[in-house]
NUFI-596148 format. One record per residue: residue in three letters; x, y, z of N, C-alpha, C in turn. Coordinates in steps of 0.02 Angstrom, whole numbers, plus 50000, padded with zeros to 5 digits. Each point is the difference from the previous one (the first is absolute). Layout:
! residues N
AlaXYZXYZXYZ...
! end
This chain:
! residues 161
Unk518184803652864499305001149989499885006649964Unk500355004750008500015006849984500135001149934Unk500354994849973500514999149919499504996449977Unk499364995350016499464997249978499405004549999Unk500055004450024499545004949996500135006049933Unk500555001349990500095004849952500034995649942Unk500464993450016499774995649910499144998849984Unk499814998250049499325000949991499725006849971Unk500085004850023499715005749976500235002649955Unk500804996849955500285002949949499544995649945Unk499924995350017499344994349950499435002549984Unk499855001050061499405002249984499985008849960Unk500255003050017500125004849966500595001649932Unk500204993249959500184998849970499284998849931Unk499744995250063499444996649941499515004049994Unk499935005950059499395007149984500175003549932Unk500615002549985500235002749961499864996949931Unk500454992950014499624996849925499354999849964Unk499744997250075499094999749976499745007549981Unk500145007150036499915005649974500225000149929Unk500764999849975500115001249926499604996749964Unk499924991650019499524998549920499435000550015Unk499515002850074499365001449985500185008749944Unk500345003950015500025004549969500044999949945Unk500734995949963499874998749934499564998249940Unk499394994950041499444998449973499515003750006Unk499955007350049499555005349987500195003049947Unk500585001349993500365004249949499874996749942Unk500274994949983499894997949945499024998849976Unk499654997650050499225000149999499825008849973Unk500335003350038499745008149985500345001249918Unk500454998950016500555000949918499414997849955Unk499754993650019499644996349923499185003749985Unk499805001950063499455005450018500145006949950Unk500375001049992500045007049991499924999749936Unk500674992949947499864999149955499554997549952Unk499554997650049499244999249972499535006549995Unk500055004050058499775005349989500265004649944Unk500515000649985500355002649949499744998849921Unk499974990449989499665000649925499335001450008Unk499394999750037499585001650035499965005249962Unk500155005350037500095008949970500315001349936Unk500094996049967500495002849946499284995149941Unk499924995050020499404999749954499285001250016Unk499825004250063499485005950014500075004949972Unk500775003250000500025005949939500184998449931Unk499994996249986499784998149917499454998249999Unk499594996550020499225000549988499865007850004Unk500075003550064499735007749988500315002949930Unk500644998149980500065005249945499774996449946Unk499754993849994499734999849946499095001450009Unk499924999650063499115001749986500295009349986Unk500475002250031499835008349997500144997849896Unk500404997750002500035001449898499315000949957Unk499704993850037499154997949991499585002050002Unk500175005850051499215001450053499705006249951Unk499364997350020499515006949964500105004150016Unk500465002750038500175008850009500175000949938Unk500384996949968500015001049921499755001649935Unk499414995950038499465001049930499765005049987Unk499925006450017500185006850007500365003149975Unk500464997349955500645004149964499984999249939Unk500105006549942500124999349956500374995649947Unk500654998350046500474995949958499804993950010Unk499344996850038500154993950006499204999249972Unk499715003649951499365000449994499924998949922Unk500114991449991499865001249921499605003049960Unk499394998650034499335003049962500375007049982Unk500025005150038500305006049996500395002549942Unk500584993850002500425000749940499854998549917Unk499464997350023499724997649918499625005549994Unk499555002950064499705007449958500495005649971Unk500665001050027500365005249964500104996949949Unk500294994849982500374995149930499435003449961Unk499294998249982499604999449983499885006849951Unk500205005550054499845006149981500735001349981Unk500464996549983500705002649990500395004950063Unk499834999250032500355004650059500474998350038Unk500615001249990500894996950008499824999950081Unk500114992350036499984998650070500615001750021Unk500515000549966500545000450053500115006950050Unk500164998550051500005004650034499345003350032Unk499534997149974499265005550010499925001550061Unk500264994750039499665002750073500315004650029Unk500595000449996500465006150017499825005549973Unk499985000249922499625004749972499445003950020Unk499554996150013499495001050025500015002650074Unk500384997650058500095003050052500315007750006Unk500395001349943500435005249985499615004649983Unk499565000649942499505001650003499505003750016Unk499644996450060499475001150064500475004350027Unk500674997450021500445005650069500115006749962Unk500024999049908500305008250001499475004549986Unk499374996150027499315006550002500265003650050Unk500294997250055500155005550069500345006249968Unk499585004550030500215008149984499945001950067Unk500545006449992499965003950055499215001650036Unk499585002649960499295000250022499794994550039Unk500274994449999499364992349982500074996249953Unk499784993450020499734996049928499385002649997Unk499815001149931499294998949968499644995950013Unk500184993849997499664992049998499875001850082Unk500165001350047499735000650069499395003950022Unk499214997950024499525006149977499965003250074Unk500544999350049499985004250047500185007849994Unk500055003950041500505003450009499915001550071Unk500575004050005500645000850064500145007750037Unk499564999550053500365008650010500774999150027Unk500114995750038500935001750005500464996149960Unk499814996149946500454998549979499894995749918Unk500094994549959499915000949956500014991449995Unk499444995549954500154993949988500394998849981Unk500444994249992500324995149963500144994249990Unk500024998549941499954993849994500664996050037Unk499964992750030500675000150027500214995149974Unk499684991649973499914995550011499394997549933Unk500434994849949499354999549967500004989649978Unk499664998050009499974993849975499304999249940Unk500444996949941499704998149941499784993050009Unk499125001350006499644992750016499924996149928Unk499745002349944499994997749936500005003249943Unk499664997849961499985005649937499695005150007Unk499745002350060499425006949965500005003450080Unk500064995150049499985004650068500855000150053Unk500195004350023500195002350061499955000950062Unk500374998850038499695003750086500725003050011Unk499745005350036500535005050001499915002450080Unk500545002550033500015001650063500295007049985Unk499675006950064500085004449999500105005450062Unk500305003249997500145003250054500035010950005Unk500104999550035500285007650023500415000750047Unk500274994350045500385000350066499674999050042Unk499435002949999499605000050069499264993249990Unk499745002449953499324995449998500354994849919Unk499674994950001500004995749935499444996549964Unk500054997949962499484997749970500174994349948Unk499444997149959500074996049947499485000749929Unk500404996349944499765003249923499884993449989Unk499234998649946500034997049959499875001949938Unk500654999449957499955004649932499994994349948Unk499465002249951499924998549928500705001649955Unk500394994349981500495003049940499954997649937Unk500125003649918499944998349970500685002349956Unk500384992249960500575004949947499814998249932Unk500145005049994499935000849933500574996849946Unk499954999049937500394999249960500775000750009Unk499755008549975500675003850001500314999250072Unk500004997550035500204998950083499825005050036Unk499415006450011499785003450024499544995350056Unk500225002650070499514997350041499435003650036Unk499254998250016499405005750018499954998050057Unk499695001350055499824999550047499415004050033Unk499574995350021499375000750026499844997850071Unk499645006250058500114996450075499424996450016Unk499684994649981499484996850028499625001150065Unk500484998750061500035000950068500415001250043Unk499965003350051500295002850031499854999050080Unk500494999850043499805001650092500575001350004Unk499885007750041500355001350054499924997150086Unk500564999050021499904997150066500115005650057Unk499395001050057499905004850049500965000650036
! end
């Protein structure tokens, strides 16, 4: 009776084991196929984002992507390549030891500068500015000239408390 009791319980705990492995296997494999759905999932969520970011009107804001813009220099003969760099280069090497000019603050401890400049189109700027301590923002008038001389004019201005 005793030798019917352990074959019994080697069965039954024969067939626990089994029934455990292939319920397991079929989680595994169910999760496995889960994951890989989630997987193309995300991989064509981030290609839609990088193509709306290619798209997106944060763009429309930029020089290089601003035809209108480019037909006003053509127009006037004024060599595009490079301009915006140019042009950023520029604005930054008003910074003098004193100050920028183009900034209509001034500073008892310390001195503006320009830090930061983005070229919106043909004729305006916004420029970010600092001293370390307080900052502010520019909207500057630019104009080039021919000869590749660039002017600059500060429309508006805030400093932030």
């Amino acid at each position: 009776m005793r030798r019917n009791i352990f074959m019994y319980l080697f069965l039954f705990t024969a067939l626990w084991v089994v029934f455990q492995y292939v319920n397991s296997t079929k989680v595994y494999e169910s999760q496995d196929a889960q994951i890989t759905r989630l997987k193309d999932r995300l991989e064509k969520a981030e290609d839609s984002i990088q193509s709306l970011t290619e798209n997106s009107d944060g763009r429309y804001f930029k020089l290089e992507d601003n035809e209108h813009a480019y037909t006003y220099f053509e127009r006037f003969g004024i060599d595009i390549t490079d301009l915006e760099a140019k042009i950023e280069s520029a604005l930054v090497s008003e910074n003098q030891a004193s100050g920028n000019k183009l900034i209509p603050y001034e500073n008892a401890t310390g001195v503006f500068q320009i830090n930061k400049v983005e070229v919106l189109n043909h004729k305006w700027i916004i420029a970010d500015f600092s001293d370390g301590t307080r900052w502010g923002e520019l909207i500057l008038l630019y104009d080039v000239a021919k000869d590749g001389s660039i002017g600059f004019e500060t429309l508006q201005s805030v400093i932030y408390p």
